[in-house]
C-alpha positions in Angstrom: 13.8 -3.5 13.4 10.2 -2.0 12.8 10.6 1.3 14.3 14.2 2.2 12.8 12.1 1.8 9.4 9.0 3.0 10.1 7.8 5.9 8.2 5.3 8.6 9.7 3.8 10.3 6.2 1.4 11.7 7.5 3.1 14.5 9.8 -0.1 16.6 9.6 -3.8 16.1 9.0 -3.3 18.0 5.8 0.1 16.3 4.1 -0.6 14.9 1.0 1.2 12.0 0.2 3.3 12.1 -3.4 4.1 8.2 -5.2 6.7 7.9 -8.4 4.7 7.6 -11.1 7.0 5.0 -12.4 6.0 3.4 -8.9 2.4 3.4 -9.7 3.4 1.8 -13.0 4.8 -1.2 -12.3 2.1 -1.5 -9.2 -0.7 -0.9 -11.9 1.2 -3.3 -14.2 1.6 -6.1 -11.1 -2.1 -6.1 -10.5 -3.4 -6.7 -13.5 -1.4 -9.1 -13.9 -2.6 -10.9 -11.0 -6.1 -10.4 -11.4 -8.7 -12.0 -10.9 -6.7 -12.3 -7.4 -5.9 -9.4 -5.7 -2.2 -8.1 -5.7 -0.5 -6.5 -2.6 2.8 -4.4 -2.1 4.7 -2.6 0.9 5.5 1.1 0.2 8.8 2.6 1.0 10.2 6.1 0.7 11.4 9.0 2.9 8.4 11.6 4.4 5.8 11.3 2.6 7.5 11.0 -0.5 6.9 6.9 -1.9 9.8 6.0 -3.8 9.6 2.4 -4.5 7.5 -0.7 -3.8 8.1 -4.5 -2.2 6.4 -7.2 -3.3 7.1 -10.1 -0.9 7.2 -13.6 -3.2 4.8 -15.5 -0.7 1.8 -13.6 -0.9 -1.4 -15.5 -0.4 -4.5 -14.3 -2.0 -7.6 -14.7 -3.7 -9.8 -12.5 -5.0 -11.1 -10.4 -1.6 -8.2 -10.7 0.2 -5.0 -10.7 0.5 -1.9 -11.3 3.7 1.7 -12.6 3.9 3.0 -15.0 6.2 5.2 -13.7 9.4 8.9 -14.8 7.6 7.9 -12.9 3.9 6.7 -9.9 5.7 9.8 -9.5 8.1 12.0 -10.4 4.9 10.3 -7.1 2.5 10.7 -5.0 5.6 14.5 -5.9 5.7 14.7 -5.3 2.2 13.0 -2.2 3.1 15.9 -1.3 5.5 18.3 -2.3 3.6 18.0 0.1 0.7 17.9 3.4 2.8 14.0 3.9 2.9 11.1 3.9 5.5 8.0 1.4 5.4 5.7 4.5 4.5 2.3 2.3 3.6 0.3 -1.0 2.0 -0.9 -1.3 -1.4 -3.2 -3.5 -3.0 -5.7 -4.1 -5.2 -9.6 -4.8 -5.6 -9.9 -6.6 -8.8 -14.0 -6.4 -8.7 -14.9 -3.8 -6.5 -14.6 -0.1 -6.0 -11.3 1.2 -3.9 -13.1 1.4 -0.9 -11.9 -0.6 2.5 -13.7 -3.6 2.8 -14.1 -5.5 6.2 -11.5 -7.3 5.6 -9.3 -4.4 5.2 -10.3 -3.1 8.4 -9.8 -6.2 10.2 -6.1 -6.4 9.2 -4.9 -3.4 9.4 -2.5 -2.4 12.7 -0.3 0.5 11.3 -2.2 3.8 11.7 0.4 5.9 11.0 0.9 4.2 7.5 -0.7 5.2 4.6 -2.8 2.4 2.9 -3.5 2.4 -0.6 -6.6 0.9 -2.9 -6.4 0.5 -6.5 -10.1 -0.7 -7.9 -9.7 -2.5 -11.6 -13.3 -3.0 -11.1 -14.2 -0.5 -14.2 -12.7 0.5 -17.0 -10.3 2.8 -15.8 -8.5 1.6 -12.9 -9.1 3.7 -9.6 -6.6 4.4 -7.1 -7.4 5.6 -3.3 -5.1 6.4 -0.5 -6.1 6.2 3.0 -5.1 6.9 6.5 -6.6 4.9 9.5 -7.6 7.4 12.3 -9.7 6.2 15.5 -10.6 2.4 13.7 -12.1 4.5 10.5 -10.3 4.8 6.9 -9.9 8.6 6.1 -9.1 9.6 2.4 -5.9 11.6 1.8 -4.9 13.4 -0.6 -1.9 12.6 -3.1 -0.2 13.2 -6.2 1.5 10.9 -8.8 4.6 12.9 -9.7 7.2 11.9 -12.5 
């Protein structure tokens, strides 16, 4: 099931990534929401192109981290699947800290060719960071909120 849905946004070293503004919305709007913890959301679009966002029910987290159990993860990547789209990334927040990759961040994450994406509510204007992992190191890319 993963590699019929998995997304590959990053076809060059130079692609910027683009995310629906209205996507960003609702993510902004979910992670405030659940601050002090963090908040955390699978990306789907087509390319590199993220046209919506899955937030699986189960999530566990506090306020450094954040993961989802085997069965919730499998279930948002066949909901995923099931509306057309590719797994194109990770989301989440940092409710008290800049949107940098923290070790924890770098210990759990497995899907290099996935964008993953940092939003810091640390200040006061919310920060938001995308990032591809290449060779074990977090690499900023470039990308643009579009309506």
């Amino acid at each position: 099931m993963l590699s019929s849905i998995m997304g590959e946004p990053f076809t060059t070293k130079h692609t910027r990534l683009w995310m629906d503004r209205k996507v960003y919305e609702r993510l902004l709007d979910a992670g405030q929401t659940a601050r002090p913890r963090e908040f955390a959301a699978l990306l789907g679009g087509t390319g590199a192109h993220i046209t919506a966002s899955f937030s699986p029910s189960q999530l566990a987290a506090d306020r450094t981290s954040f993961h989802w159990d085997g069965p919730t993860l499998l279930a948002a990547l066949r909901e995923i699947g099931q509306s057309q789209l590719q797994w194109l990334g990770v989301f989440h927040t940092h409710p008290l800290t800049p949107p940098l990759p923290s070790f924890a961040d770098h210990a759990g994450w497995h899907y290099p060719a996935l964008s993953y994406w940092i939003l810091s509510l640390a200040g006061v204007e919310p920060k938001l960071r995308a990032y591809q992992m290449t060779e074990g190191v977090f690499q900023p890319r470039s990308f643009m909120l579009v309506d």
